[in-house]
LOGU-136264 format. One record per residue (C-alpha): x, z, y; residue in one letter; residue number from 1. Coordinates in steps of 0.1 Angstrom, whole numbers, plus 5000, padded with zeros to 4 digits. Layout:
residues N
<pt><u>X</u><w>Z</w><v>Y</v><r>a</r><k>NUM</k></pt>
...
***
This chain:
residues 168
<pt><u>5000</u><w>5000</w><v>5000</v><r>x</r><k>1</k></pt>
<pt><u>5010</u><w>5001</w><v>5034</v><r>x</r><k>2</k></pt>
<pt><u>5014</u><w>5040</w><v>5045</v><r>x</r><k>3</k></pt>
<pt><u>5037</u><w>5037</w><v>5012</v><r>x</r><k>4</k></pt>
<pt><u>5061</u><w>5007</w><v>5024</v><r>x</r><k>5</k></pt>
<pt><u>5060</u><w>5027</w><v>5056</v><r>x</r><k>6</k></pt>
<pt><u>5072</u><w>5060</w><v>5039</v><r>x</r><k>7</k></pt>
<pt><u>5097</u><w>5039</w><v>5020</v><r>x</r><k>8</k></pt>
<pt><u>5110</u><w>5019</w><v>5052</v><r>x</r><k>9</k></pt>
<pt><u>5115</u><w>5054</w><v>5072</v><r>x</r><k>10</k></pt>
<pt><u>5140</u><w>5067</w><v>5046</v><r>x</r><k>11</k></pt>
<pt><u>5173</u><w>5050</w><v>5052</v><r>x</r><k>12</k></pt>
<pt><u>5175</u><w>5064</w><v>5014</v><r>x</r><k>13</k></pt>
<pt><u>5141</u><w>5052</w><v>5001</v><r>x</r><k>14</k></pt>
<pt><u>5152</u><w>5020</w><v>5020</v><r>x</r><k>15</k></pt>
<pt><u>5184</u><w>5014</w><v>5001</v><r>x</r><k>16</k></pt>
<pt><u>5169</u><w>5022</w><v>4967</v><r>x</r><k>17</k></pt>
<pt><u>5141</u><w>4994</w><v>4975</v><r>x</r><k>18</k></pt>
<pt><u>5168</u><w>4969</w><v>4989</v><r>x</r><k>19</k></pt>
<pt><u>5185</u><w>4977</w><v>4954</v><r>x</r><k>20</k></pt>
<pt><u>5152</u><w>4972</w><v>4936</v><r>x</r><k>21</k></pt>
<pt><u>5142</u><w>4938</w><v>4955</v><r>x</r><k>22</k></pt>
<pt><u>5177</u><w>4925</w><v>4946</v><r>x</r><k>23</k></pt>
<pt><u>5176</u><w>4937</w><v>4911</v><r>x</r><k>24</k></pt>
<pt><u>5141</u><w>4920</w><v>4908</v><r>x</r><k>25</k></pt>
<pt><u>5155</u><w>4890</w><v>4920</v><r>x</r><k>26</k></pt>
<pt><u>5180</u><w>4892</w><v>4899</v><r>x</r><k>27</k></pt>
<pt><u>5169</u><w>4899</w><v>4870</v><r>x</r><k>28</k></pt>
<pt><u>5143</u><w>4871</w><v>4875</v><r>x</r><k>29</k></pt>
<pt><u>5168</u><w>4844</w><v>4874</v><r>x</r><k>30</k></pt>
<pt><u>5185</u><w>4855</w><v>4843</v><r>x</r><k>31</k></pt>
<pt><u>5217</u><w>4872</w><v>4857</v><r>x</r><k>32</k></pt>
<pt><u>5223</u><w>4899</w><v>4835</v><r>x</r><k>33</k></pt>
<pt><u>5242</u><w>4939</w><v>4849</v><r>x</r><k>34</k></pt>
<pt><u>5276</u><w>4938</w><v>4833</v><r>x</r><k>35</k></pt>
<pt><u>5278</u><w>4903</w><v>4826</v><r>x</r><k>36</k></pt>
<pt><u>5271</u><w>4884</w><v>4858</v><r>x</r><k>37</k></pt>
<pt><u>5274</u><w>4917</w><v>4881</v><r>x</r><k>38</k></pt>
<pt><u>5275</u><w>4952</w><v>4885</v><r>x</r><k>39</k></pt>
<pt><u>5254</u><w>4976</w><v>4903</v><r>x</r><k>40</k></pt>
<pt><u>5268</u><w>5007</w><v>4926</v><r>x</r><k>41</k></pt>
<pt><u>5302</u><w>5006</w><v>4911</v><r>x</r><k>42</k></pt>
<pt><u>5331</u><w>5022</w><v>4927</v><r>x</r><k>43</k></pt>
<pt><u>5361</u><w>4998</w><v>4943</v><r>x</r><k>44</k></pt>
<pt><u>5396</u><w>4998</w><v>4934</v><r>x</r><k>45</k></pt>
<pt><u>5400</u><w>5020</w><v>4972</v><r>x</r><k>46</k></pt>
<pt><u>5381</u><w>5046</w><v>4953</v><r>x</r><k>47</k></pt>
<pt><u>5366</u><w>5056</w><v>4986</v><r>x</r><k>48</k></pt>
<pt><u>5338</u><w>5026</w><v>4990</v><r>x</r><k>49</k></pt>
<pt><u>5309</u><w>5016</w><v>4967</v><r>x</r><k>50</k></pt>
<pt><u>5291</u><w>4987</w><v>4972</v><r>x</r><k>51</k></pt>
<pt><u>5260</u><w>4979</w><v>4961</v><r>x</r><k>52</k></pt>
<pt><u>5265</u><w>4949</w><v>4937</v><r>x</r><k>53</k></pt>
<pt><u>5296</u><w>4931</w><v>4933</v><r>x</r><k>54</k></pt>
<pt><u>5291</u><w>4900</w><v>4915</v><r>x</r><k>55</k></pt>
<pt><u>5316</u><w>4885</w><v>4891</v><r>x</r><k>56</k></pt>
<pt><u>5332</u><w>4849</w><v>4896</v><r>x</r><k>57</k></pt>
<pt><u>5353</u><w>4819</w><v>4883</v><r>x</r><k>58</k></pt>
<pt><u>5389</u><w>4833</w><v>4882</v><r>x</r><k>59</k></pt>
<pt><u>5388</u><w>4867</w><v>4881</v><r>x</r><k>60</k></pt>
<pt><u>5368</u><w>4870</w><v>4917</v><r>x</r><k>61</k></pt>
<pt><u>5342</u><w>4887</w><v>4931</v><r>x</r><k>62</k></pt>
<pt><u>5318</u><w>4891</w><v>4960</v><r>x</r><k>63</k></pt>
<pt><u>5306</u><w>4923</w><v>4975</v><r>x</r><k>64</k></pt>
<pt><u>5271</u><w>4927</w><v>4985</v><r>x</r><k>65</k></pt>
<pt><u>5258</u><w>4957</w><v>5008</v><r>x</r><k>66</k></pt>
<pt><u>5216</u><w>4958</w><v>5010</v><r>x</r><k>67</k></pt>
<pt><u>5215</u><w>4988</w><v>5029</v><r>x</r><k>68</k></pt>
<pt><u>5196</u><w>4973</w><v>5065</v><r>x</r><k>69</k></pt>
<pt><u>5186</u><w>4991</w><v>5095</v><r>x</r><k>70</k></pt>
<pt><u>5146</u><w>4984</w><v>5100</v><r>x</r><k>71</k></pt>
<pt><u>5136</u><w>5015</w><v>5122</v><r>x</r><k>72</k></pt>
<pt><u>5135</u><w>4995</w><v>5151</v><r>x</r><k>73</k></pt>
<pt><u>5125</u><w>4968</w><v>5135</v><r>x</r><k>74</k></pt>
<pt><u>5092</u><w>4987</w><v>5126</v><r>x</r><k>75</k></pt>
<pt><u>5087</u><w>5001</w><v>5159</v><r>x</r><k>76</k></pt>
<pt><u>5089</u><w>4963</w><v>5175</v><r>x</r><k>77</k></pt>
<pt><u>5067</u><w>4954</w><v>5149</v><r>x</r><k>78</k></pt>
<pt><u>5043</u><w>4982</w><v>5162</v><r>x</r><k>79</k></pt>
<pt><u>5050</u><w>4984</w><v>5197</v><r>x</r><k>80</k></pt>
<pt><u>5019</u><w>4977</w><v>5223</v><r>x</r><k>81</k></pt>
<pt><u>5039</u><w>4972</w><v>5255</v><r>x</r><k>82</k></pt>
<pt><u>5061</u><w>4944</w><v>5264</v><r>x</r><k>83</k></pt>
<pt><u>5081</u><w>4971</w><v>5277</v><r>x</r><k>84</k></pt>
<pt><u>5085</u><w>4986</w><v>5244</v><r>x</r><k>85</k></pt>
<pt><u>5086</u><w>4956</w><v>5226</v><r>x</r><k>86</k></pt>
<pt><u>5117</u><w>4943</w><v>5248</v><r>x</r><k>87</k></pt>
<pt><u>5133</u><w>4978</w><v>5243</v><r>x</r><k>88</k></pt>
<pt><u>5128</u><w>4972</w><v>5205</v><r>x</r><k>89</k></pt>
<pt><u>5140</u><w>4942</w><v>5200</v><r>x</r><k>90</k></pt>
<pt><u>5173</u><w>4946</w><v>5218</v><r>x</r><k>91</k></pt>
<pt><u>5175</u><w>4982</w><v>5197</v><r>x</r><k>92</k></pt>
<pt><u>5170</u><w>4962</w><v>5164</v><r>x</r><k>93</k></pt>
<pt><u>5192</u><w>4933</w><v>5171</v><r>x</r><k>94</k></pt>
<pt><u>5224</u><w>4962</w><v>5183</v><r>x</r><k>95</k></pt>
<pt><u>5216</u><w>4982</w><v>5148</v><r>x</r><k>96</k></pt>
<pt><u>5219</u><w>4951</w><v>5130</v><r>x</r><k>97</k></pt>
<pt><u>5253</u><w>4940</w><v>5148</v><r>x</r><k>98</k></pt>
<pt><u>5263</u><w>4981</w><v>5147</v><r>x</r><k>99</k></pt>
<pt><u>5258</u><w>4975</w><v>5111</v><r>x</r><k>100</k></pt>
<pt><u>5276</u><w>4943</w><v>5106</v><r>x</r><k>101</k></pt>
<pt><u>5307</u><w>4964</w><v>5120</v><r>x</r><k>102</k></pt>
<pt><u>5303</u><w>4991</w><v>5098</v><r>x</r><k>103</k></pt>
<pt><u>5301</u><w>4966</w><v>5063</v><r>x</r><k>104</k></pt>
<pt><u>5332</u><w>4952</w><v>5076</v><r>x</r><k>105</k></pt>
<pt><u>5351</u><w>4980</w><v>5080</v><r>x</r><k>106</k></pt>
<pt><u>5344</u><w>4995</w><v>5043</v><r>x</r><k>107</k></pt>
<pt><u>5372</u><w>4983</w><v>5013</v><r>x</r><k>108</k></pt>
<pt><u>5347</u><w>4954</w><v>5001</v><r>x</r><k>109</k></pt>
<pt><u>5376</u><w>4924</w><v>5006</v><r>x</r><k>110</k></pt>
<pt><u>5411</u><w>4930</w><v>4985</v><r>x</r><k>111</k></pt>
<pt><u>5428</u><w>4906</w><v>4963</v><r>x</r><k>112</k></pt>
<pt><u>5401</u><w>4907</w><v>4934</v><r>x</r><k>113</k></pt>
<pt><u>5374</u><w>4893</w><v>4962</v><r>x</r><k>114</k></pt>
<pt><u>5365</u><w>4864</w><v>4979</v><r>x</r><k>115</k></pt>
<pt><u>5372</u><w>4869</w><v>5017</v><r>x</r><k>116</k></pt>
<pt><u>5335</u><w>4874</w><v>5024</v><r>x</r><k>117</k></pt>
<pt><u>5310</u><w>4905</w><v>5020</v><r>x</r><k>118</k></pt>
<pt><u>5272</u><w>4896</w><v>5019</v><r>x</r><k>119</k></pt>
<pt><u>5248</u><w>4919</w><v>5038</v><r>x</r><k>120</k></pt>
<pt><u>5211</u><w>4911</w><v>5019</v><r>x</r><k>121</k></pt>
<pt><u>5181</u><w>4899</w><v>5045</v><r>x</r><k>122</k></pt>
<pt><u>5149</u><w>4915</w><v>5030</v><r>x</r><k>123</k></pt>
<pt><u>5129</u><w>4890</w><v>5043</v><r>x</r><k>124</k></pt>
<pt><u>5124</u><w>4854</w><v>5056</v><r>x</r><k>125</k></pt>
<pt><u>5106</u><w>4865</w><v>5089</v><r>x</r><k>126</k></pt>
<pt><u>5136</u><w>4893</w><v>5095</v><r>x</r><k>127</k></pt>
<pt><u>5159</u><w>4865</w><v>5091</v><r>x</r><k>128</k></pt>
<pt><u>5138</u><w>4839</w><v>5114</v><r>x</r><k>129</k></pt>
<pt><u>5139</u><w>4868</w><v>5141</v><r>x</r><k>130</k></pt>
<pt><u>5178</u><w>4873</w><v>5137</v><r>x</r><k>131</k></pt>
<pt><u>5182</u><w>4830</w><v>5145</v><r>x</r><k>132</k></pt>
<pt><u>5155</u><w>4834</w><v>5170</v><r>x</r><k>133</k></pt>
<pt><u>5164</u><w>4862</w><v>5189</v><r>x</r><k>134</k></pt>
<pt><u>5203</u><w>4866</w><v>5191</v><r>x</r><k>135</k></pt>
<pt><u>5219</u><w>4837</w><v>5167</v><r>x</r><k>136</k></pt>
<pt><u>5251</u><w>4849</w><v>5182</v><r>x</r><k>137</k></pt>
<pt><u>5244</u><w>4876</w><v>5156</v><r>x</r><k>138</k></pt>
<pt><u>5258</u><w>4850</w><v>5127</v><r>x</r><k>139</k></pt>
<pt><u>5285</u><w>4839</w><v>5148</v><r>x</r><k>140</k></pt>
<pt><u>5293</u><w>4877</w><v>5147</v><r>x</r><k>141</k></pt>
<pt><u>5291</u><w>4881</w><v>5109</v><r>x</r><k>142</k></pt>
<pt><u>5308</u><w>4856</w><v>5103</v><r>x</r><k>143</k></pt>
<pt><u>5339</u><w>4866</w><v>5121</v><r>x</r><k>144</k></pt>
<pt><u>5338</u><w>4898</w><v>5104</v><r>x</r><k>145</k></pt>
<pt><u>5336</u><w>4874</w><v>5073</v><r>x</r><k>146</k></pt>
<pt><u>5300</u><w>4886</w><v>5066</v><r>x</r><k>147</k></pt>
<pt><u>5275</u><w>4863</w><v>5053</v><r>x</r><k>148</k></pt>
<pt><u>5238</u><w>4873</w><v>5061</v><r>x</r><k>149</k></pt>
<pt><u>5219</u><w>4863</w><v>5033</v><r>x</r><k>150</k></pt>
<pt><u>5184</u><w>4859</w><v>5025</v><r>x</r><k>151</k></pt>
<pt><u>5174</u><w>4861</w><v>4984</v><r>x</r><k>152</k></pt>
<pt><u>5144</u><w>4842</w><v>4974</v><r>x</r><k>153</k></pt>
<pt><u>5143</u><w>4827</w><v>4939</v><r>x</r><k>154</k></pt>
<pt><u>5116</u><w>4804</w><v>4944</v><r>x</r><k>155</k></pt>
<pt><u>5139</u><w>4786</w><v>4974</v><r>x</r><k>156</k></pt>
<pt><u>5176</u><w>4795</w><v>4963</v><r>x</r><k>157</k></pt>
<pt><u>5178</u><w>4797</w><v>4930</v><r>x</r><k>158</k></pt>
<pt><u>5207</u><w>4768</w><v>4924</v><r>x</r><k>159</k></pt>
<pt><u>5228</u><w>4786</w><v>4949</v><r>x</r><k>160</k></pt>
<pt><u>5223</u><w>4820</w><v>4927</v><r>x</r><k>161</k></pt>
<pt><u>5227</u><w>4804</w><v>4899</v><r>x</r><k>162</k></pt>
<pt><u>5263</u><w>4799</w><v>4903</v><r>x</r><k>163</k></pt>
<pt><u>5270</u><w>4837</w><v>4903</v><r>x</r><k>164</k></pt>
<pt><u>5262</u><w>4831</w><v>4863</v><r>x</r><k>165</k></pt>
<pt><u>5289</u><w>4819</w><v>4851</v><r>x</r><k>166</k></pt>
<pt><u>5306</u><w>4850</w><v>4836</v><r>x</r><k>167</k></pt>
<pt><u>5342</u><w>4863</w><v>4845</v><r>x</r><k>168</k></pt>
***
Protein backbone atom coordinates (compact mmCIF):
# COMPACT_ATOMS: atom_id res chain seq x y z
CA UNK A 1 0.00 0.00 0.00
CA UNK A 2 1.01 3.35 0.09
CA UNK A 3 1.40 4.55 3.99
CA UNK A 4 3.74 1.22 3.71
CA UNK A 5 6.06 2.39 0.70
CA UNK A 6 5.99 5.56 2.72
CA UNK A 7 7.15 3.93 5.98
CA UNK A 8 9.74 2.02 3.92
CA UNK A 9 10.97 5.20 1.87
CA UNK A 10 11.47 7.24 5.43
CA UNK A 11 13.97 4.57 6.71
CA UNK A 12 17.26 5.17 5.01
CA UNK A 13 17.46 1.38 6.40
CA UNK A 14 14.09 0.13 5.16
CA UNK A 15 15.19 2.04 2.04
CA UNK A 16 18.40 0.14 1.37
CA UNK A 17 16.92 -3.34 2.16
CA UNK A 18 14.15 -2.54 -0.61
CA UNK A 19 16.79 -1.05 -3.09
CA UNK A 20 18.50 -4.59 -2.30
CA UNK A 21 15.24 -6.45 -2.79
CA UNK A 22 14.20 -4.51 -6.19
CA UNK A 23 17.73 -5.38 -7.49
CA UNK A 24 17.58 -8.88 -6.25
CA UNK A 25 14.10 -9.20 -7.98
CA UNK A 26 15.49 -8.03 -11.04
CA UNK A 27 18.04 -10.15 -10.85
CA UNK A 28 16.93 -12.97 -10.14
CA UNK A 29 14.28 -12.54 -12.91
CA UNK A 30 16.78 -12.58 -15.58
CA UNK A 31 18.47 -15.72 -14.48
CA UNK A 32 21.74 -14.25 -12.79
CA UNK A 33 22.28 -16.47 -10.05
CA UNK A 34 24.17 -15.13 -6.12
CA UNK A 35 27.61 -16.66 -6.23
CA UNK A 36 27.79 -17.39 -9.75
CA UNK A 37 27.09 -14.20 -11.59
CA UNK A 38 27.44 -11.85 -8.28
CA UNK A 39 27.55 -11.52 -4.82
CA UNK A 40 25.45 -9.67 -2.36
CA UNK A 41 26.82 -7.42 0.69
CA UNK A 42 30.20 -8.87 0.58
CA UNK A 43 33.06 -7.27 2.21
CA UNK A 44 36.12 -5.70 -0.23
CA UNK A 45 39.60 -6.61 -0.17
CA UNK A 46 40.04 -2.83 1.97
CA UNK A 47 38.08 -4.67 4.58
CA UNK A 48 36.62 -1.38 5.59
CA UNK A 49 33.82 -0.97 2.62
CA UNK A 50 30.89 -3.27 1.63
CA UNK A 51 29.06 -2.82 -1.32
CA UNK A 52 25.97 -3.94 -2.08
CA UNK A 53 26.46 -6.27 -5.09
CA UNK A 54 29.60 -6.67 -6.93
CA UNK A 55 29.14 -8.54 -10.03
CA UNK A 56 31.60 -10.89 -11.53
CA UNK A 57 33.16 -10.37 -15.08
CA UNK A 58 35.28 -11.70 -18.13
CA UNK A 59 38.91 -11.83 -16.70
CA UNK A 60 38.76 -11.94 -13.33
CA UNK A 61 36.84 -8.33 -13.04
CA UNK A 62 34.20 -6.90 -11.34
CA UNK A 63 31.77 -3.98 -10.93
CA UNK A 64 30.62 -2.55 -7.71
CA UNK A 65 27.06 -1.46 -7.31
CA UNK A 66 25.84 0.84 -4.30
CA UNK A 67 21.63 0.99 -4.18
CA UNK A 68 21.49 2.93 -1.17
CA UNK A 69 19.65 6.53 -2.71
CA UNK A 70 18.61 9.50 -0.92
CA UNK A 71 14.56 10.02 -1.59
CA UNK A 72 13.55 12.23 1.50
CA UNK A 73 13.52 15.09 -0.53
CA UNK A 74 12.45 13.46 -3.20
CA UNK A 75 9.16 12.57 -1.34
CA UNK A 76 8.72 15.91 0.08
CA UNK A 77 8.90 17.45 -3.68
CA UNK A 78 6.67 14.91 -4.57
CA UNK A 79 4.32 16.23 -1.83
CA UNK A 80 4.96 19.74 -1.59
CA UNK A 81 1.90 22.30 -2.28
CA UNK A 82 3.89 25.49 -2.83
CA UNK A 83 6.08 26.38 -5.62
CA UNK A 84 8.12 27.72 -2.90
CA UNK A 85 8.54 24.37 -1.37
CA UNK A 86 8.58 22.63 -4.40
CA UNK A 87 11.72 24.75 -5.67
CA UNK A 88 13.26 24.30 -2.15
CA UNK A 89 12.83 20.50 -2.76
CA UNK A 90 13.99 19.96 -5.80
CA UNK A 91 17.31 21.80 -5.41
CA UNK A 92 17.50 19.71 -1.75
CA UNK A 93 16.97 16.36 -3.77
CA UNK A 94 19.17 17.14 -6.75
CA UNK A 95 22.38 18.29 -3.82
CA UNK A 96 21.64 14.80 -1.76
CA UNK A 97 21.88 13.05 -4.85
CA UNK A 98 25.26 14.79 -5.99
CA UNK A 99 26.33 14.73 -1.92
CA UNK A 100 25.79 11.06 -2.49
CA UNK A 101 27.56 10.58 -5.74
CA UNK A 102 30.67 12.05 -3.60
CA UNK A 103 30.31 9.79 -0.91
CA UNK A 104 30.12 6.34 -3.38
CA UNK A 105 33.16 7.63 -4.78
CA UNK A 106 35.12 8.04 -1.98
CA UNK A 107 34.38 4.28 -0.45
CA UNK A 108 37.24 1.35 -1.72
CA UNK A 109 34.66 0.10 -4.61
CA UNK A 110 37.64 0.60 -7.57
CA UNK A 111 41.11 -1.55 -6.99
CA UNK A 112 42.85 -3.67 -9.39
CA UNK A 113 40.13 -6.57 -9.32
CA UNK A 114 37.37 -3.77 -10.70
CA UNK A 115 36.47 -2.13 -13.59
CA UNK A 116 37.15 1.69 -13.11
CA UNK A 117 33.48 2.39 -12.65
CA UNK A 118 31.01 2.04 -9.50
CA UNK A 119 27.18 1.85 -10.40
CA UNK A 120 24.82 3.78 -8.12
CA UNK A 121 21.07 1.90 -8.86
CA UNK A 122 18.08 4.49 -10.08
CA UNK A 123 14.95 3.04 -8.52
CA UNK A 124 12.87 4.26 -10.96
CA UNK A 125 12.41 5.57 -14.64
CA UNK A 126 10.65 8.88 -13.46
CA UNK A 127 13.58 9.51 -10.71
CA UNK A 128 15.87 9.05 -13.49
CA UNK A 129 13.76 11.35 -16.07
CA UNK A 130 13.91 14.13 -13.17
CA UNK A 131 17.80 13.73 -12.70
CA UNK A 132 18.24 14.55 -16.99
CA UNK A 133 15.48 16.96 -16.59
CA UNK A 134 16.44 18.87 -13.81
CA UNK A 135 20.32 19.12 -13.40
CA UNK A 136 21.89 16.71 -16.31
CA UNK A 137 25.12 18.17 -15.11
CA UNK A 138 24.40 15.62 -12.45
CA UNK A 139 25.76 12.66 -14.96
CA UNK A 140 28.47 14.77 -16.09
CA UNK A 141 29.27 14.69 -12.33
CA UNK A 142 29.06 10.91 -11.86
CA UNK A 143 30.81 10.32 -14.36
CA UNK A 144 33.88 12.14 -13.42
CA UNK A 145 33.79 10.43 -10.16
CA UNK A 146 33.57 7.25 -12.55
CA UNK A 147 30.01 6.60 -11.37
CA UNK A 148 27.55 5.30 -13.74
CA UNK A 149 23.76 6.06 -12.68
CA UNK A 150 21.87 3.27 -13.70
CA UNK A 151 18.35 2.45 -14.10
CA UNK A 152 17.45 -1.58 -13.93
CA UNK A 153 14.37 -2.56 -15.82
CA UNK A 154 14.32 -6.05 -17.27
CA UNK A 155 11.60 -5.56 -19.56
CA UNK A 156 13.87 -2.57 -21.38
CA UNK A 157 17.56 -3.72 -20.45
CA UNK A 158 17.75 -7.03 -20.32
CA UNK A 159 20.69 -7.58 -23.20
CA UNK A 160 22.85 -5.09 -21.39
CA UNK A 161 22.31 -7.28 -17.98
CA UNK A 162 22.66 -10.08 -19.58
CA UNK A 163 26.35 -9.71 -20.12
CA UNK A 164 26.96 -9.70 -16.33
CA UNK A 165 26.16 -13.74 -16.93
CA UNK A 166 28.91 -14.88 -18.09
CA UNK A 167 30.56 -16.37 -14.99
CA UNK A 168 34.23 -15.53 -13.68
Amino acid sequence: TTSQLRQILSSSQARGQWGERMVKDILDFIGLVEGINYSQQSQIADGKDRPDFTFFLPNEKAINMDVKFPLDNYERYINADSDESIEQYKLSFLKDIKKHIDDVSGRGYIDSSTLDYVLIFIPNESIYGFINKEDPSLIDHALSKKILLVLFLPCKYPPKLLLLTQPR
